[in-house]
Structures are given as structure tokens and as C-alpha cells.
PDB file of N, H, CA, C and O in Angstrom:
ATOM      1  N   UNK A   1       2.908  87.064  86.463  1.00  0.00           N
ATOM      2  CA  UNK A   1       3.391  85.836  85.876  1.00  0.00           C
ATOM      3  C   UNK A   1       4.909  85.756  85.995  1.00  0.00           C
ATOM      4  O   UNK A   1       5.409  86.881  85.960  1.00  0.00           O
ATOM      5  N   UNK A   2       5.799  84.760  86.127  1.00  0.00           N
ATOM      6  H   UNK A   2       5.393  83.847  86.156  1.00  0.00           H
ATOM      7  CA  UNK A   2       6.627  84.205  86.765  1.00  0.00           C
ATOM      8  C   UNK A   2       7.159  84.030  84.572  1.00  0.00           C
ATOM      9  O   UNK A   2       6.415  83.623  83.680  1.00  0.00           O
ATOM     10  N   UNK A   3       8.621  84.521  84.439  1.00  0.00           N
ATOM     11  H   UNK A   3       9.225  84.853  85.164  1.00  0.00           H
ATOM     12  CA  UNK A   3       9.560  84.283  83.120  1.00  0.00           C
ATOM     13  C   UNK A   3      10.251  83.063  83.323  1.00  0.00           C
ATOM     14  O   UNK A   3      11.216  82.880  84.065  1.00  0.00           O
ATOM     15  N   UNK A   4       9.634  82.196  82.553  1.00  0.00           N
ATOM     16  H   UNK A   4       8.850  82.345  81.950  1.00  0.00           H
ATOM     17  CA  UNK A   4      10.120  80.778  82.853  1.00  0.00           C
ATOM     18  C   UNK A   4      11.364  80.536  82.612  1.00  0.00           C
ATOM     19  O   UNK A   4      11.820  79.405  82.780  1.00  0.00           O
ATOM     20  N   UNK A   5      12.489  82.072  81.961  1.00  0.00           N
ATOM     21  H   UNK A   5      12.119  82.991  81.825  1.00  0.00           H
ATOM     22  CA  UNK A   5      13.676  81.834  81.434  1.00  0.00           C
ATOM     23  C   UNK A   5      13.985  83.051  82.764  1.00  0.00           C
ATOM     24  O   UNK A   5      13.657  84.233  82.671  1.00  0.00           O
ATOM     25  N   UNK A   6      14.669  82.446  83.948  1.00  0.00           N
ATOM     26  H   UNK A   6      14.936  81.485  84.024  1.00  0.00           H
ATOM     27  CA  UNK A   6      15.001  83.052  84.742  1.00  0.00           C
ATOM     28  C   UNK A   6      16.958  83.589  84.887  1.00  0.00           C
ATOM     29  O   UNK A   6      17.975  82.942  84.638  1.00  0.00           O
ATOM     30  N   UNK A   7      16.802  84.709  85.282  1.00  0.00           N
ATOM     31  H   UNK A   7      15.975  85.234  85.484  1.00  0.00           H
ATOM     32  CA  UNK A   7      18.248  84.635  85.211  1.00  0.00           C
ATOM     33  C   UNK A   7      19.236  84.085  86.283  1.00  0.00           C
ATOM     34  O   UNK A   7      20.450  84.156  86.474  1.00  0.00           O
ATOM     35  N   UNK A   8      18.360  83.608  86.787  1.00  0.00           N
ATOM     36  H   UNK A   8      17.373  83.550  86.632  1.00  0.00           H
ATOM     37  CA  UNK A   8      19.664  83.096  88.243  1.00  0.00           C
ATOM     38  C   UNK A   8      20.043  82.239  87.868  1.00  0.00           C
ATOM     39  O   UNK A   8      19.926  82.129  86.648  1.00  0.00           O
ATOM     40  N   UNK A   9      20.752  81.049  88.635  1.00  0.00           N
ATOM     41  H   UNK A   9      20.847  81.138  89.627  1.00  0.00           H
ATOM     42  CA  UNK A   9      21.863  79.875  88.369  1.00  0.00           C
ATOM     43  C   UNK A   9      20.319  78.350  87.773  1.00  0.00           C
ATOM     44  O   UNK A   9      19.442  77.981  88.554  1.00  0.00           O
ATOM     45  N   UNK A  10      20.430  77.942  86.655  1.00  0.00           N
ATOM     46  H   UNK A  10      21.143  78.241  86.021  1.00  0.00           H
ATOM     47  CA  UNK A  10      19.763  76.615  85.929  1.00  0.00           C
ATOM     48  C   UNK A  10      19.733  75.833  87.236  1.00  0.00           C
ATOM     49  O   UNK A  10      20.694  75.680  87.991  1.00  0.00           O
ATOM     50  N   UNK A  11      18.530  75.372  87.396  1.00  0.00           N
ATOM     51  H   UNK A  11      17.750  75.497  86.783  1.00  0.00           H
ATOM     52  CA  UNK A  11      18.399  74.021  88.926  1.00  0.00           C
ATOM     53  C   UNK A  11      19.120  72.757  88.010  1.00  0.00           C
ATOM     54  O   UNK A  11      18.969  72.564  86.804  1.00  0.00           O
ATOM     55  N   UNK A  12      20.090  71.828  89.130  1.00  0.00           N
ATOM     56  H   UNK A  12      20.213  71.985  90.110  1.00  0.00           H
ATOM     57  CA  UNK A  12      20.276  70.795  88.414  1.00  0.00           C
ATOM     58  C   UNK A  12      19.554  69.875  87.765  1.00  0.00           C
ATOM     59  O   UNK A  12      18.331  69.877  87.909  1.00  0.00           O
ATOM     60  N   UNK A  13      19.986  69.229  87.199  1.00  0.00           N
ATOM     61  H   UNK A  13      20.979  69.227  87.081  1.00  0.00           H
ATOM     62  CA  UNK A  13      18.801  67.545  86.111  1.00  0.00           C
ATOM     63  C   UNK A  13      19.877  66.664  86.339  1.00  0.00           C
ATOM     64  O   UNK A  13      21.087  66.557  86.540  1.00  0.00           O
ATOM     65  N   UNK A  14      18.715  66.049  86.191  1.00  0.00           N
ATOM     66  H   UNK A  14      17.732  66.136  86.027  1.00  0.00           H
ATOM     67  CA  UNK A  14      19.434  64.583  85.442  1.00  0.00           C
ATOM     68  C   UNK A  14      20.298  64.287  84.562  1.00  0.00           C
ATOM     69  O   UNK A  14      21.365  63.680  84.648  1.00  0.00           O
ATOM     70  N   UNK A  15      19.523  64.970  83.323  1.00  0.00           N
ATOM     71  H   UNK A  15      18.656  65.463  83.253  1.00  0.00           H
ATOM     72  CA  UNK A  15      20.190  64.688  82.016  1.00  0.00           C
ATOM     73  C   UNK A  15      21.808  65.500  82.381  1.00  0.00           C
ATOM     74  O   UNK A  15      22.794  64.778  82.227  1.00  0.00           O
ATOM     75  N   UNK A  16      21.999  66.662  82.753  1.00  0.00           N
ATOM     76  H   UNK A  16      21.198  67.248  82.878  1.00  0.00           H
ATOM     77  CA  UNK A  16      22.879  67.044  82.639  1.00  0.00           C
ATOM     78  C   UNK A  16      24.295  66.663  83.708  1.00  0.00           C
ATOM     79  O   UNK A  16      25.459  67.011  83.509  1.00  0.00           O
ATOM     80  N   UNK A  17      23.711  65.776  84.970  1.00  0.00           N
ATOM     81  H   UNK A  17      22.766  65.494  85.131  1.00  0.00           H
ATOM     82  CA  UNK A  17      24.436  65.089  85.750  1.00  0.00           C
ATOM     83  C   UNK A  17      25.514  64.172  84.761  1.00  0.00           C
ATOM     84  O   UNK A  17      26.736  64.135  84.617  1.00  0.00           O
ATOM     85  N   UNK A  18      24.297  63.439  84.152  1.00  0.00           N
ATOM     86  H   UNK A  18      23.304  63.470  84.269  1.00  0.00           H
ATOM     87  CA  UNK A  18      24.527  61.457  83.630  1.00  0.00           C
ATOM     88  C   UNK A  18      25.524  62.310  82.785  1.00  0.00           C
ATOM     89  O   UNK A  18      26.674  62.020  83.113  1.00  0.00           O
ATOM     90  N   UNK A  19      25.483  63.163  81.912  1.00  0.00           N
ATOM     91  H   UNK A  19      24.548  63.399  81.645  1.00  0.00           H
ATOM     92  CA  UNK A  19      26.132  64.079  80.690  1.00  0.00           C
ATOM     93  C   UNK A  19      27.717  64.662  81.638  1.00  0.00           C
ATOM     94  O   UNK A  19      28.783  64.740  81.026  1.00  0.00           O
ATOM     95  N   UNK A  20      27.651  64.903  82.662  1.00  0.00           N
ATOM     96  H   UNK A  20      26.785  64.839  83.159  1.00  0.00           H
ATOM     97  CA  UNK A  20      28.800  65.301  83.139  1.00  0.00           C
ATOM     98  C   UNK A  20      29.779  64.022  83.778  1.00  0.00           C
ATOM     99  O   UNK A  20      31.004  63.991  83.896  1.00  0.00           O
ATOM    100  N   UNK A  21      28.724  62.958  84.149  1.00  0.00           N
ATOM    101  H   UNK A  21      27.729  62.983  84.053  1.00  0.00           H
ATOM    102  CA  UNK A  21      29.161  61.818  84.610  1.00  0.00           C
ATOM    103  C   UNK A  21      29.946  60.642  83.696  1.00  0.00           C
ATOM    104  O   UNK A  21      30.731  59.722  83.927  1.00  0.00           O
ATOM    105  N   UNK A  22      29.278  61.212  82.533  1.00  0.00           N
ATOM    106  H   UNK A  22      28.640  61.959  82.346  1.00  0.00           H
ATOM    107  CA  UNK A  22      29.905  60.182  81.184  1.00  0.00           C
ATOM    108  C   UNK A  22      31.519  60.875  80.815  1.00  0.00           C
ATOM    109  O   UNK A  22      32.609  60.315  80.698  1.00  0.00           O
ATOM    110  N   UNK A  23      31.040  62.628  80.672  1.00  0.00           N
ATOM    111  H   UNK A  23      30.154  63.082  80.767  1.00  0.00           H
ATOM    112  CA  UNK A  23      32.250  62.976  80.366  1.00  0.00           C
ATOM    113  C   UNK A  23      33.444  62.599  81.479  1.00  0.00           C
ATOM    114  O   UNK A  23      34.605  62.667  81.076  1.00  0.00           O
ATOM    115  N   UNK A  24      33.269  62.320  82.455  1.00  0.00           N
ATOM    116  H   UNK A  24      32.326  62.264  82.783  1.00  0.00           H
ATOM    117  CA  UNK A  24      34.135  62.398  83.573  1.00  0.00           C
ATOM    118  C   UNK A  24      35.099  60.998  83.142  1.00  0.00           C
ATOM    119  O   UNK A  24      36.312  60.797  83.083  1.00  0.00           O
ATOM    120  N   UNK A  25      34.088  60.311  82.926  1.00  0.00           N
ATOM    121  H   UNK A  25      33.103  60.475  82.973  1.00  0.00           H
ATOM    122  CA  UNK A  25      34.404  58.973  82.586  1.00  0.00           C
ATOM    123  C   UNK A  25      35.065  58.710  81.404  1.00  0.00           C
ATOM    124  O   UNK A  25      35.997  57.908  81.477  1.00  0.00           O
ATOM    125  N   UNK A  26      34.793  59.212  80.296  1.00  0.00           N
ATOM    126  H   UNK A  26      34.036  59.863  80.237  1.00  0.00           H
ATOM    127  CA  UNK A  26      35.925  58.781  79.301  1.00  0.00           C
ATOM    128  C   UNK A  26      36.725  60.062  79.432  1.00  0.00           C
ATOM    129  O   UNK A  26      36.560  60.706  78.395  1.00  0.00           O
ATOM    130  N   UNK A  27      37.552  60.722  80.306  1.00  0.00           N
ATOM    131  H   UNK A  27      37.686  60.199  81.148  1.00  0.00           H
ATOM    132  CA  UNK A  27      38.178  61.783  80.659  1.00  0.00           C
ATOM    133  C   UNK A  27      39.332  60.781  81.538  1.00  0.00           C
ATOM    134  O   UNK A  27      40.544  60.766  81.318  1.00  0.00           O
ATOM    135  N   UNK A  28      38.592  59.953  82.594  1.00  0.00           N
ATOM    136  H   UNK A  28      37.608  59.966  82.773  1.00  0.00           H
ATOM    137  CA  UNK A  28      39.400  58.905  83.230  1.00  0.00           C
ATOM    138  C   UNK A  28      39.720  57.644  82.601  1.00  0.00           C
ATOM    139  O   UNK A  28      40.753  57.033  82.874  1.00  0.00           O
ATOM    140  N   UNK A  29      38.938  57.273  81.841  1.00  0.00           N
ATOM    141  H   UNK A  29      38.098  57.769  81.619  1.00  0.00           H
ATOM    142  CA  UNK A  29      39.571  56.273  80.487  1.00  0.00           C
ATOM    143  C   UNK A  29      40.794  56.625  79.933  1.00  0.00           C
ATOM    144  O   UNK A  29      41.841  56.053  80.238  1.00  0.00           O
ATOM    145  N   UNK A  30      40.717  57.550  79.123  1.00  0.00           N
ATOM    146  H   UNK A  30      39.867  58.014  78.875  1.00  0.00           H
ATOM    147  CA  UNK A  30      41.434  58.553  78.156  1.00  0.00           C
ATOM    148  C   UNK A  30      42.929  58.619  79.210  1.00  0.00           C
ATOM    149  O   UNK A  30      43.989  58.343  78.648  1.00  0.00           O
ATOM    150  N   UNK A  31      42.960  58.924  80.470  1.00  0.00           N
ATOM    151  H   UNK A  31      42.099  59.148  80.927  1.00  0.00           H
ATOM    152  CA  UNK A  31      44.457  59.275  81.290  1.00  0.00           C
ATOM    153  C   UNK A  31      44.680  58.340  81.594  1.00  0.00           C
ATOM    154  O   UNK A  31      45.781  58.376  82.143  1.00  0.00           O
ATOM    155  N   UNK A  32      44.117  56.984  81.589  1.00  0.00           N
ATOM    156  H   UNK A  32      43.222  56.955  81.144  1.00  0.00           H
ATOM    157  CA  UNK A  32      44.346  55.339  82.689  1.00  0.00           C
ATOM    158  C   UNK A  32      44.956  54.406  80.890  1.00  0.00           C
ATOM    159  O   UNK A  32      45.840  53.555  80.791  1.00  0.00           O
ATOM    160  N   UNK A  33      44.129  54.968  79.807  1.00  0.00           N
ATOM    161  H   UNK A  33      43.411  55.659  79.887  1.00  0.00           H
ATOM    162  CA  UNK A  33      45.057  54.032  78.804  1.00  0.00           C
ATOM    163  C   UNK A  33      46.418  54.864  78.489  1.00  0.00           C
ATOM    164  O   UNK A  33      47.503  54.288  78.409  1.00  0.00           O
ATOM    165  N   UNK A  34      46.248  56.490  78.291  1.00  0.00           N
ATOM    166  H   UNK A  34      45.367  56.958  78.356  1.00  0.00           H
ATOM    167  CA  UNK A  34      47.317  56.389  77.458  1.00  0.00           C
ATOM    168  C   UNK A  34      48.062  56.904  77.442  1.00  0.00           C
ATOM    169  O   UNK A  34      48.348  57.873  76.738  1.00  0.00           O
ATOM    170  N   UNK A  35      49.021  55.997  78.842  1.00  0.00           N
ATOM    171  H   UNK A  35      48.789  55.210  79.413  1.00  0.00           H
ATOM    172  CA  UNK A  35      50.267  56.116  79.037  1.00  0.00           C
ATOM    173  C   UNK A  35      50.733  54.650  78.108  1.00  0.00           C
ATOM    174  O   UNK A  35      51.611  54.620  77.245  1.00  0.00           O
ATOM    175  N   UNK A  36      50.059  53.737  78.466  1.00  0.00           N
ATOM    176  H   UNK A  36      49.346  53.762  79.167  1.00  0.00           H
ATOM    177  CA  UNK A  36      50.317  52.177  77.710  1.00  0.00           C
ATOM    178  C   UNK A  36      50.171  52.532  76.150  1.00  0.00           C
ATOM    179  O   UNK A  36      50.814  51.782  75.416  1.00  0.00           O
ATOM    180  N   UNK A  37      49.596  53.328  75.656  1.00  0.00           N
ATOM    181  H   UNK A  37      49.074  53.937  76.253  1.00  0.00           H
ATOM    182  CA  UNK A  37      49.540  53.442  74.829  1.00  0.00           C
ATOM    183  C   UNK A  37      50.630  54.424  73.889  1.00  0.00           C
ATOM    184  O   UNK A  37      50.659  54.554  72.665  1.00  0.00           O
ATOM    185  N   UNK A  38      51.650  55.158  75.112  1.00  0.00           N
ATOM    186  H   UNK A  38      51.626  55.052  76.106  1.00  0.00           H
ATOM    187  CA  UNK A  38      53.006  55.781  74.647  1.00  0.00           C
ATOM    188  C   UNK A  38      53.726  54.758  74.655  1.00  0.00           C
ATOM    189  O   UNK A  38      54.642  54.682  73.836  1.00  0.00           O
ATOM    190  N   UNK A  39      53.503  53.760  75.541  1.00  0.00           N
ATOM    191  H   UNK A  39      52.759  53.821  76.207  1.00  0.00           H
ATOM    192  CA  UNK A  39      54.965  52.955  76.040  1.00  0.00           C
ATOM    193  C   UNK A  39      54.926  51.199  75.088  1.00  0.00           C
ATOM    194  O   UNK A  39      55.710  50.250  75.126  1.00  0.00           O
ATOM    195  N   UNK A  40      53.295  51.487  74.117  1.00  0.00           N
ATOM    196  H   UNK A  40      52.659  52.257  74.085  1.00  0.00           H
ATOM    197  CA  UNK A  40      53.386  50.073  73.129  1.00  0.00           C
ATOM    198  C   UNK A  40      54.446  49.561  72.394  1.00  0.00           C
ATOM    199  O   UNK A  40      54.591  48.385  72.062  1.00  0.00           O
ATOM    200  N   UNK A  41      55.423  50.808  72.078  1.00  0.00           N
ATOM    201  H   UNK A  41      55.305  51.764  72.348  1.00  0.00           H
ATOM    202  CA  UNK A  41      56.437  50.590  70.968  1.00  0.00           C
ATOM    203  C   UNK A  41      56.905  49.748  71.506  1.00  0.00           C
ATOM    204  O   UNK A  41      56.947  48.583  71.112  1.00  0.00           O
ATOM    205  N   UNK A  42      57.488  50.323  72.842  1.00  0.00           N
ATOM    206  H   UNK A  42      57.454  51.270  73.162  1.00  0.00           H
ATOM    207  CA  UNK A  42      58.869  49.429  73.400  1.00  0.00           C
ATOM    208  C   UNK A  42      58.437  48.063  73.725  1.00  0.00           C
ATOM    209  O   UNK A  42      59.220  47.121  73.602  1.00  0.00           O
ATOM    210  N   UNK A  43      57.209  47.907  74.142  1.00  0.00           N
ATOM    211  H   UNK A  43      56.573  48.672  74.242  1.00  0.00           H
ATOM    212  CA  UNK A  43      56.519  46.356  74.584  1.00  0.00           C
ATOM    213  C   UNK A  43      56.667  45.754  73.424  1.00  0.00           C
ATOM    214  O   UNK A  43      57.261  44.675  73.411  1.00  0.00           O
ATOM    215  N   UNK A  44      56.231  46.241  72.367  1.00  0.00           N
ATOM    216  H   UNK A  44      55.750  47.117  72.377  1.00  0.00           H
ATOM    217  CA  UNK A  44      56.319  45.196  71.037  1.00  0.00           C
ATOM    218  C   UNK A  44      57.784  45.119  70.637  1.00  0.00           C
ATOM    219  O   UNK A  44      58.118  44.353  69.733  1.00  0.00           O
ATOM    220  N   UNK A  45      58.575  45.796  71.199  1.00  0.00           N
ATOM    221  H   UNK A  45      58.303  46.418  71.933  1.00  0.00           H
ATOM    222  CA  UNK A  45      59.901  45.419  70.605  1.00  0.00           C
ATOM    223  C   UNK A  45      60.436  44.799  71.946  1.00  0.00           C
ATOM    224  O   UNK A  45      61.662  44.779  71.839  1.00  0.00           O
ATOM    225  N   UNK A  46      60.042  44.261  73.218  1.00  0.00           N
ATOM    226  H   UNK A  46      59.046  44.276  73.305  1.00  0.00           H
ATOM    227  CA  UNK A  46      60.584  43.497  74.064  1.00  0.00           C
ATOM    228  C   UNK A  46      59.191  42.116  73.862  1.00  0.00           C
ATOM    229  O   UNK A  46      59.154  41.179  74.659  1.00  0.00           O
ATOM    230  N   UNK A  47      58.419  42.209  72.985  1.00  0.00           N
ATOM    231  H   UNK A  47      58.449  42.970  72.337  1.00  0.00           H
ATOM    232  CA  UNK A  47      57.992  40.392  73.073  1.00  0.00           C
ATOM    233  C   UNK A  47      59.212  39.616  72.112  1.00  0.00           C
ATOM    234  O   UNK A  47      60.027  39.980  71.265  1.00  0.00           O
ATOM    235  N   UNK A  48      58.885  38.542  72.665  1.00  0.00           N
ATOM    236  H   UNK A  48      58.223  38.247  73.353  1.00  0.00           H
ATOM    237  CA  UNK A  48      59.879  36.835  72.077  1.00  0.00           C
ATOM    238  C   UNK A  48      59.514  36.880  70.546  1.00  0.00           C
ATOM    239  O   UNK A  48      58.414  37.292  70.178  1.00  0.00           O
ATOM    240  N   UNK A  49      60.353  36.498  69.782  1.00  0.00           N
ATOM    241  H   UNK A  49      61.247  36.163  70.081  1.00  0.00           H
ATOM    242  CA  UNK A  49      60.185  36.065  68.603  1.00  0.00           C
ATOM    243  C   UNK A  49      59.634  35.016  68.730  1.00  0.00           C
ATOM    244  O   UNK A  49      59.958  34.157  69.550  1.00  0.00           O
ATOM    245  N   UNK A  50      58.411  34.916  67.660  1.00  0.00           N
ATOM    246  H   UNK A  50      58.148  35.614  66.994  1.00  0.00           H
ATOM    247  CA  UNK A  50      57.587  33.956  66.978  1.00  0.00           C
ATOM    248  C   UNK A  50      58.244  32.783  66.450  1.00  0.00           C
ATOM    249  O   UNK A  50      59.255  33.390  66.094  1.00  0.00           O
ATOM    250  N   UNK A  51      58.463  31.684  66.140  1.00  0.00           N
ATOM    251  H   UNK A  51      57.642  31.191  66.429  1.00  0.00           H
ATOM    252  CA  UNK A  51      58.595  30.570  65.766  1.00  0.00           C
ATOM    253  C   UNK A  51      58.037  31.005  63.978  1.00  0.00           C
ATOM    254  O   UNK A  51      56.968  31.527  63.663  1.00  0.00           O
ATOM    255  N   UNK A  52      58.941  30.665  63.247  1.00  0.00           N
ATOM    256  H   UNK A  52      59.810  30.241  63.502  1.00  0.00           H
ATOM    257  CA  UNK A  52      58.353  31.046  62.049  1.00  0.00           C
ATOM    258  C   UNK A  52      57.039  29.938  60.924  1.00  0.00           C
ATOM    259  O   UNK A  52      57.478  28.810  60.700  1.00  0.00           O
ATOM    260  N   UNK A  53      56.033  30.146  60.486  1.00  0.00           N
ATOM    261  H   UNK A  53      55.676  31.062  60.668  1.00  0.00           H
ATOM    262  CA  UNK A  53      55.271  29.069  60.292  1.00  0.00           C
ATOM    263  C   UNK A  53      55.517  27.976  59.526  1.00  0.00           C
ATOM    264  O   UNK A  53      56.635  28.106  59.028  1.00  0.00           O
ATOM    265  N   UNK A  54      54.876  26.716  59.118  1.00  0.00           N
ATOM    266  H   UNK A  54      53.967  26.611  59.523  1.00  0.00           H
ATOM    267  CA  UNK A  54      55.643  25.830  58.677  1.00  0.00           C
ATOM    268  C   UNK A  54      54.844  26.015  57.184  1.00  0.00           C
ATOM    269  O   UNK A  54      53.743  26.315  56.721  1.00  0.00           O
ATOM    270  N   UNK A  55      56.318  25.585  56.746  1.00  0.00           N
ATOM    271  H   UNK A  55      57.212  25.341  57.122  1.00  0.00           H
ATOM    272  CA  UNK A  55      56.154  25.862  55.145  1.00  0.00           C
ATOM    273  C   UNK A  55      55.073  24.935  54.187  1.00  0.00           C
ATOM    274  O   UNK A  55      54.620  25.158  53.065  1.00  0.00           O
ATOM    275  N   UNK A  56      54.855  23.735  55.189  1.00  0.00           N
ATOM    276  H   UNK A  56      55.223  23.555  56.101  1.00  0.00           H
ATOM    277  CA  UNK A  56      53.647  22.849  54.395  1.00  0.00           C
ATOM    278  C   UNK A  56      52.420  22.957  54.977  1.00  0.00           C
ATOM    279  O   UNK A  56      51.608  22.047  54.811  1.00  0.00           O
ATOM    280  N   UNK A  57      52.122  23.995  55.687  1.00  0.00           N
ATOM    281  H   UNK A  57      52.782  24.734  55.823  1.00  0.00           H
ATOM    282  CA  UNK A  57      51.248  24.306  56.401  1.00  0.00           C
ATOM    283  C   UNK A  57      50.879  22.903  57.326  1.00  0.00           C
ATOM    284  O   UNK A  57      51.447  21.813  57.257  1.00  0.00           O
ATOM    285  N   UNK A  58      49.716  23.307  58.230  1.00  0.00           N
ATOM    286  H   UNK A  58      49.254  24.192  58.287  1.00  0.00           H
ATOM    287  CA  UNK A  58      49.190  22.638  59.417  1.00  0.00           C
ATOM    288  C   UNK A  58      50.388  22.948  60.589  1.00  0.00           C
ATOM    289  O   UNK A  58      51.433  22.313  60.730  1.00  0.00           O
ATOM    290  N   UNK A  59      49.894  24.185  61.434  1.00  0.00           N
ATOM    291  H   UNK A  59      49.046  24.701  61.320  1.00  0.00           H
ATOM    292  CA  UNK A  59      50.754  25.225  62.464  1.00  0.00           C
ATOM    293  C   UNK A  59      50.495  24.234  63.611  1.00  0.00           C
ATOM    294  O   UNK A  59      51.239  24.756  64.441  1.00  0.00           O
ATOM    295  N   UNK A  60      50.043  23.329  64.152  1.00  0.00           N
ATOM    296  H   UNK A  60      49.439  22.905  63.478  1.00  0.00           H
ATOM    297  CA  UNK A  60      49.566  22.834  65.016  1.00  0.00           C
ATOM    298  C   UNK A  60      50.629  22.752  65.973  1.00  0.00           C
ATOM    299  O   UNK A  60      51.824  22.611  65.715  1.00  0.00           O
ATOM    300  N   UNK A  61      50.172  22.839  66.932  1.00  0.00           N
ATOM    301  H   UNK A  61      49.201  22.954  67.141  1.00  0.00           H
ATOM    302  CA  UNK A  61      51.442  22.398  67.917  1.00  0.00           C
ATOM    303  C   UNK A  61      50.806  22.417  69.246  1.00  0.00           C
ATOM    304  O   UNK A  61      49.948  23.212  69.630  1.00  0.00           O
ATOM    305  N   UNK A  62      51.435  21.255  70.025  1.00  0.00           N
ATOM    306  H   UNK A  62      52.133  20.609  69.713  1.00  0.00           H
ATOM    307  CA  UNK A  62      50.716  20.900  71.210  1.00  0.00           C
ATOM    308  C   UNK A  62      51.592  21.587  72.486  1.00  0.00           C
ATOM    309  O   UNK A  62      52.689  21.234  72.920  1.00  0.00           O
ATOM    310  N   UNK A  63      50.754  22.647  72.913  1.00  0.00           N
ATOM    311  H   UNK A  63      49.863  22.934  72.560  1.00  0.00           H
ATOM    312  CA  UNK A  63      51.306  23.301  73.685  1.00  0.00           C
ATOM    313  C   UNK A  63      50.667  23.420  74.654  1.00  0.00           C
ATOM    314  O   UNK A  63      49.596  22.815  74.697  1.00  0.00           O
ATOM    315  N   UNK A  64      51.160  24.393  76.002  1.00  0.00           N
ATOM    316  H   UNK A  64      52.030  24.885  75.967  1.00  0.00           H
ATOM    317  CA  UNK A  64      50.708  23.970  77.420  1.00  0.00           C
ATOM    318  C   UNK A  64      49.471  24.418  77.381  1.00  0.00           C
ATOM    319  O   UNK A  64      48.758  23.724  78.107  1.00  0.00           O
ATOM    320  N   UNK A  65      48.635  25.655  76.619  1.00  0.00           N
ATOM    321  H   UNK A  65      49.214  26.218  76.030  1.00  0.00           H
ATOM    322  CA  UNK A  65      47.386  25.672  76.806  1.00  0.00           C
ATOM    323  C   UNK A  65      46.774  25.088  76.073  1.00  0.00           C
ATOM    324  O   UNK A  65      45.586  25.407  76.130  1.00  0.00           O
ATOM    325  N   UNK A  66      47.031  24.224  75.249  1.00  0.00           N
ATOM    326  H   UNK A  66      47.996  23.965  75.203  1.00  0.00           H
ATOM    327  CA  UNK A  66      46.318  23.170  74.502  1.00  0.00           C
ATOM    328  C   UNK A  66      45.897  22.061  75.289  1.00  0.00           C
ATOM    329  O   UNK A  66      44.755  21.631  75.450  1.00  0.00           O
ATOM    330  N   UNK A  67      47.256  21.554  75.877  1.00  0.00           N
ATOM    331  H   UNK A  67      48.184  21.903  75.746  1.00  0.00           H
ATOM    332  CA  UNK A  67      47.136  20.735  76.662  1.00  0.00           C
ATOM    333  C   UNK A  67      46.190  20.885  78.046  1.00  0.00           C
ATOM    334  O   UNK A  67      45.385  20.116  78.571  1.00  0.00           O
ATOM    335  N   UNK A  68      46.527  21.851  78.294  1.00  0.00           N
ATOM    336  H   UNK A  68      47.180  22.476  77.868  1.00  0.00           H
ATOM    337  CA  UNK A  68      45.318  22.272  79.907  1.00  0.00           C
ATOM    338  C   UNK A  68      43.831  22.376  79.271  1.00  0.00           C
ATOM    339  O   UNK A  68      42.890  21.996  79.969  1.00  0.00           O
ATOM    340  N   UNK A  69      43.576  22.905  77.903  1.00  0.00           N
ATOM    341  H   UNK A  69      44.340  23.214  77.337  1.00  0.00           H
ATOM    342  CA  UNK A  69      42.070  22.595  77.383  1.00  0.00           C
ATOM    343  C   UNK A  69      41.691  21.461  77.563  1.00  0.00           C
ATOM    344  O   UNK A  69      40.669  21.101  78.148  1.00  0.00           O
ATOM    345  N   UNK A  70      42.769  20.614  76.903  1.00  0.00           N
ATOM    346  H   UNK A  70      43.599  20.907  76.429  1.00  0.00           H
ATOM    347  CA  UNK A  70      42.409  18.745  76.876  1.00  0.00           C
ATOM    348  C   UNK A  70      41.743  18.284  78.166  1.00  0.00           C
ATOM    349  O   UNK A  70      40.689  17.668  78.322  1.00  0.00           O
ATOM    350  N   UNK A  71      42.579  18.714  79.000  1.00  0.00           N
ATOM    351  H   UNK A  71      43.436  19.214  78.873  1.00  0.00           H
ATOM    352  CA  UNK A  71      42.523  18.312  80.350  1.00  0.00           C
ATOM    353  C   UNK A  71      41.035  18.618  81.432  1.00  0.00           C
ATOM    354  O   UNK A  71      40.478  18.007  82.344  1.00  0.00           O
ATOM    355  N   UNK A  72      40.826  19.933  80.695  1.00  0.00           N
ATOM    356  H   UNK A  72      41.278  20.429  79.954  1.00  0.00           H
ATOM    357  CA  UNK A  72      39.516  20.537  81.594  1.00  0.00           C
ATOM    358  C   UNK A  72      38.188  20.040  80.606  1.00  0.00           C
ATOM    359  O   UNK A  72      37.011  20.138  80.956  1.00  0.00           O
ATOM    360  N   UNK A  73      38.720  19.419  79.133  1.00  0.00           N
ATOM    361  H   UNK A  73      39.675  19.340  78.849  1.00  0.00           H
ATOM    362  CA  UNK A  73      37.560  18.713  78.649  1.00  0.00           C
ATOM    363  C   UNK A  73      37.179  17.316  78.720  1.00  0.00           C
ATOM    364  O   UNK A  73      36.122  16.770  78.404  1.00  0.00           O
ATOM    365  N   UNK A  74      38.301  16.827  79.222  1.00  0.00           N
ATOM    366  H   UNK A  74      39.160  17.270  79.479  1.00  0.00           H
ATOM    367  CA  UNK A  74      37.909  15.524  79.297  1.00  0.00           C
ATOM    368  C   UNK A  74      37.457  14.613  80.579  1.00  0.00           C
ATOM    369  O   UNK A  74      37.305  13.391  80.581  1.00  0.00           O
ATOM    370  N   UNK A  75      37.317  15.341  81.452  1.00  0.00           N
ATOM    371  H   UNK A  75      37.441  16.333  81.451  1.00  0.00           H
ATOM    372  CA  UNK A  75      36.124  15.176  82.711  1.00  0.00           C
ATOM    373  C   UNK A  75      34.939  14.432  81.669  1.00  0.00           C
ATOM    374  O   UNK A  75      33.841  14.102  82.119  1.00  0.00           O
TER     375      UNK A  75
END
């Protein structure tokens, strides 16, 4: 009879491919975000100041992507 717990090298699977294939993958996630994710500070301290909101409320304001919505809805 043949020891079904053999000592030579485990034959590959599946399961343990997809399992090496996932890790690979958030391994390449993980190095592709976070460099952006060292360099957020400085981005948030180089966006434009905000327009401050209006004190009687209703923020509305007709702006260029407002306007290009209008435009692609009213076909």
C-alpha cells in the first residue's frame, strides 16, 4: 500500500495557485497605491481653495459641469 502522506515535493492545485495568485495581486495593489498614498499630503495642500459656502444657504451654482449635464439632457 502506497502512504498517501508522501514525502516528496506536494503536486500542484488549484486552490493553492488561485491562493498564490490573489496574494500576488494585492502584493501589486499594495506597491502601485502606496506611493500616492505618501505623496497625499502635498496634493491636498497644492488643491485651489474652495469658495466658502453661502451663509443663507442654497450652494447652487451654475457651473461648466452643470451646464454640460443640461446639455447632454436635453436632446
Amino acid at each position: 500500500m502506497q502512504d498517501s502522506q508522501s514525502a516528496g515535493p506536494m503536486p500542484a492545485s488549484r486552490r493553492r495557485f488561485f491562493a498564490g495568485a490573489a496574494a500576488v495581486g494585492a502584493a501589486a495593489t499594495a506597491v502601485a497605491v502606496l506611493p500616492k498614498i505618501v505623496d497625499a499630503p502635498s496634493a491636498v495642500a497644492a488643491a485651489p481653495a474652495l469658495k466658502p459656502p453661502p451663509e443663507k444657504g442654497g450652494g447652487y451654482s451654475l457651473s461648466e459641469h452643470v451646464k454640460h449635464y443640461y446639455r447632454t439632457t436635453s436632446a
